[in-house]
KEMIVEX-948990 format. One record per atom (N, C-alpha, C): x, y, z. Coordinates in steps of 0.2 Angstrom, whole numbers, plus 5000, padded with zeros to 4 digits. Each point is the difference from the previous one (the first is absolute). Layout:
<recs>
XYZ
...
</recs>
This chain:
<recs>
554846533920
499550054999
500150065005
499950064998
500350055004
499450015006
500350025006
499450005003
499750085000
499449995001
499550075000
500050045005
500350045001
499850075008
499550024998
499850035007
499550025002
500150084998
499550024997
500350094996
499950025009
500750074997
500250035008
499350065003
499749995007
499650055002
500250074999
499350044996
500150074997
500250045008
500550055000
499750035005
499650054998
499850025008
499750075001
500550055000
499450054995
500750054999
500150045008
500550054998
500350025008
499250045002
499850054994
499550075002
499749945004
499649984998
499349955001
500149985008
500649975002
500150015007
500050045006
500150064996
499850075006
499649995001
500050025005
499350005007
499550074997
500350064997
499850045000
499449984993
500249974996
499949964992
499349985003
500149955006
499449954999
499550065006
500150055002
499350045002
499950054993
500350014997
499850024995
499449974994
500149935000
499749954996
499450015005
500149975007
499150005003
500050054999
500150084999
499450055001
499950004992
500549974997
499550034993
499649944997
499849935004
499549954999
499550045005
500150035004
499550025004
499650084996
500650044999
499750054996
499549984992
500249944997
499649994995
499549985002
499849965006
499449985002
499750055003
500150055003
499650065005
500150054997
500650034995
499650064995
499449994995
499749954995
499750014997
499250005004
499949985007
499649985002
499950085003
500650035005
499950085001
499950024996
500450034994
499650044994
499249994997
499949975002
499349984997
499650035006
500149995005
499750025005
499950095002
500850005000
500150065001
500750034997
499550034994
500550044993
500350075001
499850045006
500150055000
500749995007
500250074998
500750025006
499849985007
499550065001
499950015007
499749955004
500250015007
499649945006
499450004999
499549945000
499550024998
499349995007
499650064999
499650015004
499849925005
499849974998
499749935002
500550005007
500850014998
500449955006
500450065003
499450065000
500150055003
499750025008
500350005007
499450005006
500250075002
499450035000
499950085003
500049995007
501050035002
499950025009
499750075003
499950034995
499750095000
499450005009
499849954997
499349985004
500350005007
500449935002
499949995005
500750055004
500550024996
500350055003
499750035000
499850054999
499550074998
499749985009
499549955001
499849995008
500550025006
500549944998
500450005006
500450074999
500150034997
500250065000
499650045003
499450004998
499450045006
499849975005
500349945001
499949995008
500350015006
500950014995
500350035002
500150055005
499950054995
499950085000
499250025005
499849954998
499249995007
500250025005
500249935004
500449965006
500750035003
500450024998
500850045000
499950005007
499450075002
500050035005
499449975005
499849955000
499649965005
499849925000
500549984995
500049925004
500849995001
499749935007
500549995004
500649974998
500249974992
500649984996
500350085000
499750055001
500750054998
499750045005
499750015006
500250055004
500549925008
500049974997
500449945005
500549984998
499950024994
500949944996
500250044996
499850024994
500250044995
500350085004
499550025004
500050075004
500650015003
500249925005
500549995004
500950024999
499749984992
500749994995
500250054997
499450054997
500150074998
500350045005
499550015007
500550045006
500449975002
500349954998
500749985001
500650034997
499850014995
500550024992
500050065003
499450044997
500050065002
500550045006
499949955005
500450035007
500849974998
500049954998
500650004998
500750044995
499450014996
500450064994
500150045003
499350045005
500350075001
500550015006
500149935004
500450015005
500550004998
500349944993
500650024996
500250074997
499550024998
500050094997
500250025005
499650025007
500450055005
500449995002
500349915001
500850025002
500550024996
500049994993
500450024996
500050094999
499350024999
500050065002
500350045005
500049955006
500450025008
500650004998
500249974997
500950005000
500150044994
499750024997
500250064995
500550004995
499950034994
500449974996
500749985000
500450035005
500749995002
500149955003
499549965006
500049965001
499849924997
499650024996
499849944997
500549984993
500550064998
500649984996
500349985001
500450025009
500549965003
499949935004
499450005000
499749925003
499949964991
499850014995
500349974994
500749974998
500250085002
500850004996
500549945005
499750015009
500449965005
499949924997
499349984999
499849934999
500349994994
500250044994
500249984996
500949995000
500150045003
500949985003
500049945005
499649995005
500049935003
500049954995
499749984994
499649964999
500649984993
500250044997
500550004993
500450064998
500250055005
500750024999
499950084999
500250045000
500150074999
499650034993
500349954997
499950044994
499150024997
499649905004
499350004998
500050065006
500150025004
499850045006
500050084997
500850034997
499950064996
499250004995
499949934995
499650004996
499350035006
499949965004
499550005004
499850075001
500450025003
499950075003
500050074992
500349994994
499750044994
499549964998
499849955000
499450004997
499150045005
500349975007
499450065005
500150064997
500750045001
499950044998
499850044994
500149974997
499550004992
499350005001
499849985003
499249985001
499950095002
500350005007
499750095004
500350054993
500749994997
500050064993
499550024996
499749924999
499550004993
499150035002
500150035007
499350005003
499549935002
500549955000
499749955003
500049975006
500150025004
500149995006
499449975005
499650024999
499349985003
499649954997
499949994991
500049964999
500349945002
500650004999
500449954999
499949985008
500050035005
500049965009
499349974996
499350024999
499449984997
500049925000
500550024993
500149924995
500449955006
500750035003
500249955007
499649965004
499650065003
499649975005
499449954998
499849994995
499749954996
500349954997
500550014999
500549944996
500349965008
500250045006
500149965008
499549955000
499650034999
499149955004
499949944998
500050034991
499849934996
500649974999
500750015000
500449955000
500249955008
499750035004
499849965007
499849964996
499350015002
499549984998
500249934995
500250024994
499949954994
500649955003
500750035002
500449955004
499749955004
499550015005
499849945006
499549974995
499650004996
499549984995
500449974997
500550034996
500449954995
500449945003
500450005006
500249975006
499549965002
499549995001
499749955002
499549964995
500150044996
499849924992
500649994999
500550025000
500649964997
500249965008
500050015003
500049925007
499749964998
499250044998
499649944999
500149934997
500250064992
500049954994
500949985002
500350015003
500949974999
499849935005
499550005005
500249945005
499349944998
499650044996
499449934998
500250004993
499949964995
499949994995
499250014999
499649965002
499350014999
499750084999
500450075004
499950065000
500450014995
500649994999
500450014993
499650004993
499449955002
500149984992
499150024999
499550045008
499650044999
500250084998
500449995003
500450085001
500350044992
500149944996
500550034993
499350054996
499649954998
499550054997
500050054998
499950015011
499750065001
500350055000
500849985001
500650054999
500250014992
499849954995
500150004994
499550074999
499249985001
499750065000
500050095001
500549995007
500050055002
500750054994
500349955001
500950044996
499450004992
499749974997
499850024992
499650055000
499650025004
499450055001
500650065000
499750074995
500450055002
499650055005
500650045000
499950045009
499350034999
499850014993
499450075002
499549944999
500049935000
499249975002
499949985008
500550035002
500149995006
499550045006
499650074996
499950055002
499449995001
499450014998
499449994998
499749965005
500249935004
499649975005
500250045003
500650035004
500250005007
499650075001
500250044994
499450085001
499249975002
499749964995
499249995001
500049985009
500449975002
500149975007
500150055005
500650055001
500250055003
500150074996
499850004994
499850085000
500650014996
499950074998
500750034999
500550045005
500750004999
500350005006
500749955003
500150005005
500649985002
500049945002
499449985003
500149945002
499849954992
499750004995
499949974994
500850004999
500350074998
500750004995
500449965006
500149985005
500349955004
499849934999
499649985002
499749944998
500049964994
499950064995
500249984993
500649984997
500650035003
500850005000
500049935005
499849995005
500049965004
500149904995
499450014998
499749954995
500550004995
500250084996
500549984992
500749965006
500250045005
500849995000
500249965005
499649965003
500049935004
500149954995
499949964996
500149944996
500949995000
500450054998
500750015001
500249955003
499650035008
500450005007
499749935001
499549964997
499749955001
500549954998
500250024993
500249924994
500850015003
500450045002
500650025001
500049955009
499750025002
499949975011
499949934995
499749974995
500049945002
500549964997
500350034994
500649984997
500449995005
500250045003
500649995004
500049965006
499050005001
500349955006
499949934999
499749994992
500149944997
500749974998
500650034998
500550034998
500549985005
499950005005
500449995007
500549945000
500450015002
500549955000
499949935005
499949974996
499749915002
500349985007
501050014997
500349965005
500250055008
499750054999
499850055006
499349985002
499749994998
499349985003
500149955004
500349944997
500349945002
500150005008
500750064999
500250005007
499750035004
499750055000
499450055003
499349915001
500149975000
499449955001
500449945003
500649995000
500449965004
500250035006
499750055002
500450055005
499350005003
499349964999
499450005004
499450074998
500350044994
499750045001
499450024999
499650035002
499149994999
499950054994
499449984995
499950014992
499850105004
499950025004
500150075001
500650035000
500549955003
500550025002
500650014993
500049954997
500249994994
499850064995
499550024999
499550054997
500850065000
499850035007
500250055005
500949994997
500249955003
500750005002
500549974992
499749974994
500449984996
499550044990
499549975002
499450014993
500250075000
499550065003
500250064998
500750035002
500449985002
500550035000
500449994995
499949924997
500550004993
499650014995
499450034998
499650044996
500050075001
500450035002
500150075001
500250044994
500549974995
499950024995
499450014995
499649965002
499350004993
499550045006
500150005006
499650075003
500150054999
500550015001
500450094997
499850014994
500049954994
499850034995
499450004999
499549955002
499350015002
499850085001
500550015006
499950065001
499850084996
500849964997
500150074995
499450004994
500049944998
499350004994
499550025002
499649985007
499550045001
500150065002
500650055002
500050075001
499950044992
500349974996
499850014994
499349994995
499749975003
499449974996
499550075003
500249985007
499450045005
500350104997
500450004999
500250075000
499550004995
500249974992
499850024992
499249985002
499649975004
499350005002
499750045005
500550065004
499850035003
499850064994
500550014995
500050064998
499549994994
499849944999
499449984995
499350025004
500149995008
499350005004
500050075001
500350054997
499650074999
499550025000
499949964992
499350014998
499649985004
499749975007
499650005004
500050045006
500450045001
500150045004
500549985005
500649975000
500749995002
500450065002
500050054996
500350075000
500849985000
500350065003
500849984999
500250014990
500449985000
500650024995
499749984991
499549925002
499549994998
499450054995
499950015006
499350054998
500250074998
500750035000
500350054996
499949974993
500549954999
500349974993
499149994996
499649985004
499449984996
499650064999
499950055004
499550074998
500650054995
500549985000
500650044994
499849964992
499949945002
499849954994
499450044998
499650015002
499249985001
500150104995
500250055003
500050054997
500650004994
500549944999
500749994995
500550065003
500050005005
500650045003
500649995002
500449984995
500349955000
500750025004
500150095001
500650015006
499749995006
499350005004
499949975005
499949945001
499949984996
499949894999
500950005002
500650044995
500649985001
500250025006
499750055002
500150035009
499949935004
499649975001
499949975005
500149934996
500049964991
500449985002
500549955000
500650075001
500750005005
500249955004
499350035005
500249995007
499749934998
499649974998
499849945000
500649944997
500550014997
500349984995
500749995007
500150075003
500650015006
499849935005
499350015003
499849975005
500049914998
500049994993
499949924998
500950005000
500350024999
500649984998
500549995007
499950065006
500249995006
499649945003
499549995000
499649955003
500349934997
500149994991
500149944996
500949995005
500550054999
500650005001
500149965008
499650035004
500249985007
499749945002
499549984998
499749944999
500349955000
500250014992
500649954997
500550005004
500450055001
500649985004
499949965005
499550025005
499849965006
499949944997
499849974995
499949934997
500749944998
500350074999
500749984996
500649985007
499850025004
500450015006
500750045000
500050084996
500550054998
500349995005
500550055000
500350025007
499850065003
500050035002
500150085004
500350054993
500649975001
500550054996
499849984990
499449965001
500150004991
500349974996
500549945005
500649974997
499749935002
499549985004
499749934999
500649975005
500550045006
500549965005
499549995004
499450025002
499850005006
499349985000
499849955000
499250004997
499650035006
499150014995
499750045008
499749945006
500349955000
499749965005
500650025006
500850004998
500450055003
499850065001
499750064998
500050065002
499549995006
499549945000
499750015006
500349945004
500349965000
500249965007
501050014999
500250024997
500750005000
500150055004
500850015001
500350045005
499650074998
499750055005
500050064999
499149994996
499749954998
499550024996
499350005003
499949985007
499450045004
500150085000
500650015003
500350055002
500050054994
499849974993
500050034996
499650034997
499649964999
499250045001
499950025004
500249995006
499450055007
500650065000
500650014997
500150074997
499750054994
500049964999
499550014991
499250015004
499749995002
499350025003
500050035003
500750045007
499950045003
500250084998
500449974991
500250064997
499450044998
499749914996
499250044997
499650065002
499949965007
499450035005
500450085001
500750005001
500350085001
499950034998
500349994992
499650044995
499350035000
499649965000
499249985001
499750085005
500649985007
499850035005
500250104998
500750004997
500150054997
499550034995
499949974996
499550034994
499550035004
499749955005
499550045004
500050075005
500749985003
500150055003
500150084997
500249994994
500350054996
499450034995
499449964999
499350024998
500149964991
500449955000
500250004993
499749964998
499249965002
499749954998
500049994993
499450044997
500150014995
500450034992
500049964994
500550034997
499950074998
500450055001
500050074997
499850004992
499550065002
499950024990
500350014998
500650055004
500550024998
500649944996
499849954999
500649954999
499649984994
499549985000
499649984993
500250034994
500149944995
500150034994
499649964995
499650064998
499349994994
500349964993
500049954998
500149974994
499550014996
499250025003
499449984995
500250034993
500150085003
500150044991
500549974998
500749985001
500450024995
499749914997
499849975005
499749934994
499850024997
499450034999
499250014998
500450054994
500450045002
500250044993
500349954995
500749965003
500249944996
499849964995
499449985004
499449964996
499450024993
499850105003
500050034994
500449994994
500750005002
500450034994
499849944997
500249945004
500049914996
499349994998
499450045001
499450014996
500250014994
500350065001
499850054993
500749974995
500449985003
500649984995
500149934998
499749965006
500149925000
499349964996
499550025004
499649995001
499649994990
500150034997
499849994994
500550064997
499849974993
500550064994
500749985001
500349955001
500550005001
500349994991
500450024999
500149974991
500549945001
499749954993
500349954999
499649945003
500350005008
499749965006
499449995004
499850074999
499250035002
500050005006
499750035006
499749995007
499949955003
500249995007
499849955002
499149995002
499650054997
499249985000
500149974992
500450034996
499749944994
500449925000
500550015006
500249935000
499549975003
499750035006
499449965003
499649974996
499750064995
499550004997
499949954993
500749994998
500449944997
499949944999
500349995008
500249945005
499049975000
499650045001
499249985002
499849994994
500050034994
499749994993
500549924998
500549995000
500249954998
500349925005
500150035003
499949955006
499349995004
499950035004
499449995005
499449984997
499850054994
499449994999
499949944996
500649974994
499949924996
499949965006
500549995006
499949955005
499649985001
499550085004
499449995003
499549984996
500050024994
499349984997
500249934996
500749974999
500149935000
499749965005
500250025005
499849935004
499250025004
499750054995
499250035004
499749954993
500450014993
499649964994
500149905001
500649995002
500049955004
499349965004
499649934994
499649985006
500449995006
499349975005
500650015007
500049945001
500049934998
500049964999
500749984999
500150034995
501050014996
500550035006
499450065004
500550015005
500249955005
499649985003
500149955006
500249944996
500049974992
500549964997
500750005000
500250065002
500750044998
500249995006
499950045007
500050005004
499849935004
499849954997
500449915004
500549994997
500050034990
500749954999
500550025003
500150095001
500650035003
500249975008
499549995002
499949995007
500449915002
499749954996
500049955000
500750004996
500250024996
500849994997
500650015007
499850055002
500350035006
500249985006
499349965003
499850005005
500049914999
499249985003
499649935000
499450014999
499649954998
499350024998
499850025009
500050015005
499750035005
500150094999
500750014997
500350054998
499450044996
500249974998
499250014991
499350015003
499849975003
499450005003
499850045005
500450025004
500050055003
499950084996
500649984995
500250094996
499049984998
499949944995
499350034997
499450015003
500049975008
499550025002
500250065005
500650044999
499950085002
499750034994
500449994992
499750034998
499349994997
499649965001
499249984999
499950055006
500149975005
499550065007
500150064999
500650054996
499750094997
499349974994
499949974997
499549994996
499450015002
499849945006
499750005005
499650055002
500650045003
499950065004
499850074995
499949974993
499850074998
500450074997
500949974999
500250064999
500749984994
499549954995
500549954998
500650064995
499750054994
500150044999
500550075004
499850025005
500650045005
500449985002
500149935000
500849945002
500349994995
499749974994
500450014995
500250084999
499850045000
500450085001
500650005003
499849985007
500750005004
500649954999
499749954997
500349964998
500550004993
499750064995
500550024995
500450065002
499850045006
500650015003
500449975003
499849975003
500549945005
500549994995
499949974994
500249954994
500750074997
499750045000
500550044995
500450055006
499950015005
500350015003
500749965001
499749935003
500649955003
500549994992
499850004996
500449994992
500550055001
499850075002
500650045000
500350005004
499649995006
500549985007
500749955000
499849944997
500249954996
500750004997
499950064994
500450024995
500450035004
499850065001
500850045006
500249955005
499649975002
500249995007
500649944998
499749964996
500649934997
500750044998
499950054996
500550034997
500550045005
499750035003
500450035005
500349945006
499449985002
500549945004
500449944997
499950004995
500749964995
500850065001
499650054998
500850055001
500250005008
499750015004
500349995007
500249935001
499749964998
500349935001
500950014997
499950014994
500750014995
500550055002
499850055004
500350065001
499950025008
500650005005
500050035007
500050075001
500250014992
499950095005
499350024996
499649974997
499450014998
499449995005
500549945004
499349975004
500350055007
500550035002
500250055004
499550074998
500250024994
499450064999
499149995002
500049944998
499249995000
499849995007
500449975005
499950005006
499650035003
500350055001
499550055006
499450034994
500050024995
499349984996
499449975003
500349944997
499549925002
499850025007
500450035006
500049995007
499450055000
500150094998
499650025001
499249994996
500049974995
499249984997
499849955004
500349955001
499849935007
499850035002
500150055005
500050045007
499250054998
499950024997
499450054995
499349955002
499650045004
499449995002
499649994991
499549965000
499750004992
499750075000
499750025002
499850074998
500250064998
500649985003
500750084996
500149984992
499849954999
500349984995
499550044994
499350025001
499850044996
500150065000
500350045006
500150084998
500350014994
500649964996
500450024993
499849994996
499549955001
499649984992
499550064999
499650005006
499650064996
500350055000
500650015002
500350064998
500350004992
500149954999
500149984993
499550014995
499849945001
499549974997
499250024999
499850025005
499450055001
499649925005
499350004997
499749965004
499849944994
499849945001
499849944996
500349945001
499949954995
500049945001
500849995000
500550024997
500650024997
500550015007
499750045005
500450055004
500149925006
499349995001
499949945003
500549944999
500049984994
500549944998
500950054999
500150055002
500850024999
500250015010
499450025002
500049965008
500249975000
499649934999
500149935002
500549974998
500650024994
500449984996
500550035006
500150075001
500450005004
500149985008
499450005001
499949955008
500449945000
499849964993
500149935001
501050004996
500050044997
500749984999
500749995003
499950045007
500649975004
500149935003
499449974999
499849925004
500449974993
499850014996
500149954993
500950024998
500150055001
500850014998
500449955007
500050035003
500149965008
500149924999
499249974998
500349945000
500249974995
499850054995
500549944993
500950035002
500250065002
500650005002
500249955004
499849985006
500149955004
499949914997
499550014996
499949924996
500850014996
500150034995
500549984996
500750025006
500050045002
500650005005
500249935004
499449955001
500149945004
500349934997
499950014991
500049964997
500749945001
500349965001
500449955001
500550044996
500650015004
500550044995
500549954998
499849935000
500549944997
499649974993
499450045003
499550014990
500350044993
500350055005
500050064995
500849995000
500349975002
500749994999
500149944994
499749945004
499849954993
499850024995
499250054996
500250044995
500550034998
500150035003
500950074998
500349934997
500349965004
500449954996
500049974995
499350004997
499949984996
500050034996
500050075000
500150054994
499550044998
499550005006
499350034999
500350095002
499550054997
500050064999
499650035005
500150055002
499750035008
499250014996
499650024996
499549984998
499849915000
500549984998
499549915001
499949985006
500650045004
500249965009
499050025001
499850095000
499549995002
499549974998
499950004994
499349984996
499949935000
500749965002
499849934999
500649955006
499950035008
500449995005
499650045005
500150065001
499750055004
499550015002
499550034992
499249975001
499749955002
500249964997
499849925000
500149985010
500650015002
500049995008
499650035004
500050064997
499550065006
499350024999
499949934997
499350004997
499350015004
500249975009
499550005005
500150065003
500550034996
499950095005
499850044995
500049994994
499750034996
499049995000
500149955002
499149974998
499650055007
500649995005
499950055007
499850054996
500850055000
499750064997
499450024996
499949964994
499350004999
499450015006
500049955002
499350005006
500250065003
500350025004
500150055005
499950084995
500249994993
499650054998
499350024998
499849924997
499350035002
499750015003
500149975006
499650025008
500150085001
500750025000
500150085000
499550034994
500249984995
499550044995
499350035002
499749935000
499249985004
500250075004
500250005006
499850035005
499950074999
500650044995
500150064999
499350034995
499949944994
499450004996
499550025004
499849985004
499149995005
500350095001
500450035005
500250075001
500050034996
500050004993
500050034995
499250024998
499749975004
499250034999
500150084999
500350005008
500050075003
500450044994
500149994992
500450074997
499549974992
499649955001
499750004993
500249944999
500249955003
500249944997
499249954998
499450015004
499549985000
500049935001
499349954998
500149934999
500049995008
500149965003
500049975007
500150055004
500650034996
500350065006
499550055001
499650044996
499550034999
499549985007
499849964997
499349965004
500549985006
500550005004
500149995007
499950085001
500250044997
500150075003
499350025000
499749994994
499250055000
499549945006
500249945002
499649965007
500350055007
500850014999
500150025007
499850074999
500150044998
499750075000
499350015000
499649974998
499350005001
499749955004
500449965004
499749965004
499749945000
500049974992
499549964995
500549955001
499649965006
500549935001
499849944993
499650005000
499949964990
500550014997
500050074997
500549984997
500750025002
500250025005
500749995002
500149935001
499549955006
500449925000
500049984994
499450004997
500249974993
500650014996
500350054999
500550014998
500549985002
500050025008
500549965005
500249944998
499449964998
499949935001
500349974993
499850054996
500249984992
500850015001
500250045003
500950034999
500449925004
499750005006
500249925003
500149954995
499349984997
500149964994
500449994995
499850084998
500650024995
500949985004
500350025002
500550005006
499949924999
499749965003
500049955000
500249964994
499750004995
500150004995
500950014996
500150035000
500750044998
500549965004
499950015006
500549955005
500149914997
499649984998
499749924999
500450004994
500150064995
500249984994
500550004999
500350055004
500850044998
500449955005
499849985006
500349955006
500149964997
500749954998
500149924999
499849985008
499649944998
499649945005
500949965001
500349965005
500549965001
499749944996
500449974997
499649954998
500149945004
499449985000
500149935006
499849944995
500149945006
499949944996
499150005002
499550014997
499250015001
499849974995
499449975003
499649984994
499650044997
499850014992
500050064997
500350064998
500550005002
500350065000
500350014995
</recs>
């Protein structure tokens, strides 16, 4: 008799095994039981009053207690007062010496430090880009914006340096400290504004302090990277050699993290620059407060006037930075790094030529009566903008045949884009919204991932402005989609192509380098004012970061990958779509995130030309003093921000329970 087996076990099919498969199954076991019990409760879109708490009230006080107090209690004539006549005397001592040395010497002490530091050529650059500043009539401003960018990048330096000590040598401070640095880098610049004014007024000491705040985090995550980073088997012997946890600090930690200080450095000279010239609007003055009262009447050759020089000063400032990070040589060719130009043969001796030639210069300008720059030198660009911009009014700007104007592409681009999104996700219960935003969060991420995204988005609910975040939020959305789209396509072609990615280069260098604020003179010069002008800012803020690193992701891909296809007979089409993508999938997910964070940022600025929504409501708090609703919107863009980061960021996948 034949014997009987046992029938073979079914398997599981492959889908069913994805990870991704089985959080899908929970959310929609858990959607079936929590939508029908929502809807019944709450049918309509919007957040609903019930799980709504009015801050109006009790801001509304401390704001009047504020403004009370400033000038007779003892937190601000002892502490707050101490810190503002700090600033104050600070700035303007950096003003008058830069003043004192006139503008021939504050070029030649640019141009010298730029020859010590990385070679002739950044040092030529050095010295035409000052000079540009005094051509264009900027010269006073631009020392203005200097002497404010010295202060608070001290400043933010010793601040950022001493949380990144903190968080590099405990762990327990590490892992109080991320938060709060996640907080600060997600929050954009202009909600920055609003406490430090209620505090200190408007003015210099505010626009410092507030730069202080955005451009220190840099300096924080970078100090502690590096000294986390440190080479183990140098510590080793730095601690076999007796040496005490100071000494080690001192003699092996920061010296072998000197490359993630330099570029600590540079990020926050950057940050702080692009937020010095956003702290206009509170009375910061310099090159800033040009670009912003040209905005303010759309004078778009004086916004270009000044700016220039803001565009000249990030680029010299981004350039020298970086070399000093990079360890350049003198001469440009990387033989001699700058740790050579100061202890190698001749390189004390080298600078203290280069300082003595400064101050000569310096001494001659003065002697010769040449402080400041001659009228005579000045070359007015406002008209011949201002008339350029007419013609593109009248010629560009509508009536174009076939193509039409760039107001009806805006005008276009907001009837068929903007306005479906926004009133999609406003007809949206909001119930669906924060179900969408776990499952996006939690596929990506972990359910702490997810929890976190929905309890950002429930607290805008909360706070009352559920409707003006979803606004910003279908900007956000349809900005980043185009950003997206150019920016994959284009950094696919750089990837593919060296002399494309050569052309684009210095492109990419100079937008990088572009404080957020310049980034609206050419739209409303374009585009007029509105919701439109806003998201073509943000698109082109964020698209150098997103070509950049998807260039860099596919550039990195294993080239024994793309060899092994080739030989197998795959098509320069298949290599990438099903090789090259698929590899540089973690720089792509990057690229994503790091452009919504840009978007985010530039959108909230966009208040300032008719973007409205969050942006609106930070600008109509800080121009009216109405800390309601300025924090609250602060408060809402953080969440927002926070939100966006949670979902576009893959989580590392760990071995977790839950997860």
């Amino acid at each position: 008799m034949a014997a009987i087996t046992a029938p073979a076990p079914r398997t599981v099919p492959a889908v069913l095994r994805n990870r991704a498969v089985h959080k899908l199954l929970l959310l929609a076991v858990a959607a079936a039981i929590l939508v029908p019990l929502a809807n019944a409760r709450w049918a309509s879109g919007t957040w609903p009053d019930a799980l709504t708490v009015d801050l109006s009230g009790p801001l509304t006080k401390a704001s009047d207690w504020i403004v009370d107090n400033r000038d007779s209690h003892p937190l601000f004539l002892y502490f707050f007062g101490h810190i503002s006549n700090a600033v104050v005397l600070s700035v303007r001592g950096v003003y008058l010496a830069l003043l004192a040395a006139g503008w021939a010497g504050v070029t030649a002490f640019g141009a010298l430090v730029a020859w010590r530091v990385a070679g002739i050529r950044l040092a030529l650059g050095t010295a035409a880009a000052f000079l540009a500043c005094g051509l264009l009539g900027m010269w006073v401003p631009t020392m203005q914006t200097l002497a404010l960018m010295v202060v608070a990048v001290l400043a933010s330096v010793v601040v950022g340096a001493l949380l990144g000590l903190a968080s590099g040598l405990s762990d327990r401070l590490d892992r109080a400290l991320r938060p709060v640095l996640d907080t600060m880098q997600v929050l954009p610049a202009y909600a920055y504004l609003l406490p430090v004014v209620m505090v200190f007024g408007m003015g210099v000491p505010a626009a410092v302090l507030a730069t202080v705040v955005y451009a220190a985090p840099p300096m924080a995550r970078l100090t502690a990277l590096g000294l986390r980073g440190a080479d183990k088997e140098v510590l080793e012997a730095v601690d076999s050699l007796g040496a005490t946890g100071r000494q080690r600090l001192l003699t092996a930690r920061i010296p072998l993290a000197r490359k993630e200080l330099l570029l600590g450095l540079n990020q926050t000279i950057m940050m702080a620059l692009s937020m010095a010239v956003i702290a206009s609007v509170i009375g910061a003055g310099g090159l800033g407060d040009r670009v912003y009262q040209a905005l303010a009447s759309v004078d778009v050759g004086a916004a270009l006037a000044a700016g220039i020089p803001i565009v000249l000063l990030a680029v010299v400032l981004d350039r020298v930075t970086a070399a000093a990070g990079q360890g350049s040589g003198r001469d440009g060719a990387g033989e001699e790094g700058t740790a050579g130009a100061w202890t190698g043969p001749g390189g004390r001796a080298g600078w203290a030529y280069a300082l003595v030639a400064a101050l000569a210069v310096a001494v001659a300008g003065r002697l010769a009566g040449r402080l400041d720059w001659p009228d005579a030198w000045v070359v007015q660009i406002a008209q011949p903008v201002n008339r350029a911009v007419d013609w593109m009014t009248a010629h560009l700007y509508s009536g174009v045949p076939v193509v039409g104007g760039t107001a009806d592409w805006a005008a276009h681009f907001t009837t068929w884009v903007l306005d479906p999104v926004r009133d999609g996700l406003q007809w949206l219960p909001w119930w669906s919204v924060l179900l969408v935003v776990a499952t996006l969060a939690w596929l990506i991420g972990t359910w702490r991932t997810a929890l976190t995204a929905v309890l950002a988005m429930a607290a805008i609910g909360v706070l009352g402005v559920w409707d003006s975040s979803l606004d910003t939020l279908s900007q956000v959305l349809a900005a980043v989609a185009v950003t997206l789209v150019i920016g994959f396509a284009t950094g696919i072609a750089a990837a593919r192509s060296d002399r494309v990615e050569r052309l684009l280069r210095p492109v990419l260098d100079v937008f990088q380098t572009m404080p957020q604020f310049v980034y609206l003179i050419p739209v409303v010069a374009l585009f007029g004012v509105g919701r439109a002008p806003a998201v073509a800012a943000a698109v082109v803020y964020a698209l150098p970061a997103v070509v950049r690193i998807t260039t860099q992701g596919l550039r990195q891909v294993d080239p024994a990958a793309l060899e092994s296809s080739h030989s197998l007979g795959a098509t320069s089409w298949q290599q990438l779509r099903q090789v090259q993508l698929p590899l540089a999938r973690p720089a792509l997910l990057l690229a994503v995130n790091q452009g919504v964070v840009l978007v985010l940022a530039v959108v909230i600025i966009g208040g300032l030309v008719g973007g409205g929504a969050l942006g609106y409501d930070a600008v109509f708090g800080l121009a009216q003093g109405d800390l309601a609703t300025g924090l609250v919107a602060g408060a809402a863009i953080v969440c927002l921000g926070l939100m966006l980061d949670r979902v576009t960021q893959p989580t590392e996948r760990r071995a977790r329970k839950g997860a």
